[in-house]
N, C-alpha and C positions, 0 to 999 in steps of 0.2 A: 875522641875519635871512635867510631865504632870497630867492636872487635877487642876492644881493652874496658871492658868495665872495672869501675870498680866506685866506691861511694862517691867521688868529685863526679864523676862523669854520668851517674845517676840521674842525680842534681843537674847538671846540665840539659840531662836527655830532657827532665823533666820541665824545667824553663825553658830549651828550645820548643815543646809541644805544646806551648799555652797557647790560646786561643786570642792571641793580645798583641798590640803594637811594640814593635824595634823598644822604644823608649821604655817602655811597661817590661818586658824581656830583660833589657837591660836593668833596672831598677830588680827585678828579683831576680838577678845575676848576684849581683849587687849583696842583696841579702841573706843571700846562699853563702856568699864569701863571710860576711860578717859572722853567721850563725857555723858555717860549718868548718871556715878556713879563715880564720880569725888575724894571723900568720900574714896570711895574703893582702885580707884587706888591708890591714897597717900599708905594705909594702906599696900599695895603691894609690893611696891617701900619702903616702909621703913622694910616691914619684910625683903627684898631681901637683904639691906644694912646690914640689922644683921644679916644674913645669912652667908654673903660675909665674914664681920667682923671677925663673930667667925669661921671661916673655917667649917662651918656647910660639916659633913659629915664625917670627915677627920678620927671618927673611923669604919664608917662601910666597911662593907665586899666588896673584890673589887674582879676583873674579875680573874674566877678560885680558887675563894670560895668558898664553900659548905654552902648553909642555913642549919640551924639545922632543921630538919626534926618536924613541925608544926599538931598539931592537933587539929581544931580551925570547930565551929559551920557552917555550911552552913546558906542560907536565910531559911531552913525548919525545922532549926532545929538539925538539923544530923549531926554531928561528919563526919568531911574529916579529912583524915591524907595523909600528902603529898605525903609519900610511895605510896599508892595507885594510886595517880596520874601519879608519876613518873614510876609505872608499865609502863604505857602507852605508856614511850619515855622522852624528854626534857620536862622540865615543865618552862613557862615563868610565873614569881611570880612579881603581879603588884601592888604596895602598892598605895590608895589613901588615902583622907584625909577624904574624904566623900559625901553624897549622896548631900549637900550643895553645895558643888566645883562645879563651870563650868567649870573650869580646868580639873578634874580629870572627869566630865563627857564627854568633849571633847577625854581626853582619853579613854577613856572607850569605846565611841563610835569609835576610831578608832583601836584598838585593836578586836575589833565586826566584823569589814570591816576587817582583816585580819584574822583572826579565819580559816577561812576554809583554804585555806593556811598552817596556823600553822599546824592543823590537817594531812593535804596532807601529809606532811614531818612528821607525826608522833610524833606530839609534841601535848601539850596544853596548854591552861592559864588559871591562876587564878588571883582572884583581891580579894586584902585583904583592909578589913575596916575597922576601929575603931566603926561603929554601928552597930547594932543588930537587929533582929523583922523588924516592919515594914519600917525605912528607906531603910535598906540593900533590903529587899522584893522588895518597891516598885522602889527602882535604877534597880536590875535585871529585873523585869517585867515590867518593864515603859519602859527602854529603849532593852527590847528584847536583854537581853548580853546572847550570846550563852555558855556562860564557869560558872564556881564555882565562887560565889563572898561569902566571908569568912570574919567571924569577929572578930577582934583581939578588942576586948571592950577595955579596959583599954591601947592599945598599949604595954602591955607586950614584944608579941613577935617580935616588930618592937623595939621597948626599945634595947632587948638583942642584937638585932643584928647592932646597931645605926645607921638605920635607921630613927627613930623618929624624927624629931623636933616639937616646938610648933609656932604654928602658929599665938597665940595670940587668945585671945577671940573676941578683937576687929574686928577683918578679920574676925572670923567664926558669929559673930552678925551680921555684916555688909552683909554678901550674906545668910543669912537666910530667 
């Protein structure tokens, strides 16, 4: 996040400014982790393996599902309801893990770089988080996300729809 440097977050600034696709970003995320947080990537590679294991996913809502229509805090406080978004046209519903994730801020940052786009054709996005107040705040206003970034505190509404899984405590300590 900016405003905390320090050598992880370097690394980051430096793989978020490349000149390269989501995927390509990710990949020397990726490599950052192995070379510089070694720790990490283990913790990675073994949530991926219990991910795999337990068919993570296997009840949530698939292509030409309806989300259940969500009424969940903005960063200011204010009550969004999806309806209102979807007034607007398609709504692209972006769930991350949180303002911690380099993951989820890589995407965030490239869902940002498509935004206007999305708009053009009459759509929007949103990004739903498990935090509140000031992290959610300072991910919007740190990294300049042009869309609604929403808080599902407890994962409630990511729960209902099984989307959720847990990440582990270990992973979320580990890139704190």
């Amino acid at each position: 996040m900016p405003g905390q440097p320090n050598i992880g977050q370097i690394d980051f600034d430096a793989v978020r400014c490349l000149d390269a696709s989501l995927a390509e970003k990710l990949d020397a995320d990726a490599q950052r982790h192995w070379q510089h947080q070694r720790d990490v990537a283990l913790i990675h590679q073994n949530l991926i393996a219990r991910l795999i294991a337990r068919v993570a996913g296997q009840n949530a809502l698939t292509s030409g599902n309806r989300l259940p229509a969500p009424v969940l805090p903005n960063t200011s406080g204010g009550l969004v309801r999806s309806d209102d978004l979807l007034a607007r046209g398609p709504l692209v519903v972006n769930f991350n893990r949180g303002s911690w994730c380099p993951f989820c801020r890589l995407e965030l940052l490239a869902l940002a770089e498509i935004y206007p786009e999305v708009q053009a054709q009459g759509g929007e996005i949103v990004s739903i988080i498990p935090e509140k107040g000031e992290p959610a705040g300072k991910l919007k206003t740190g990294y300049e996300l042009p869309f609604p970034v929403l808080s599902d505190i407890d994962n409630g509404y990511a729960l209902g729809n099984g989307l959720m899984i847990s990440c582990g405590d270990d992973l979320h300590s580990a890139l704190l």
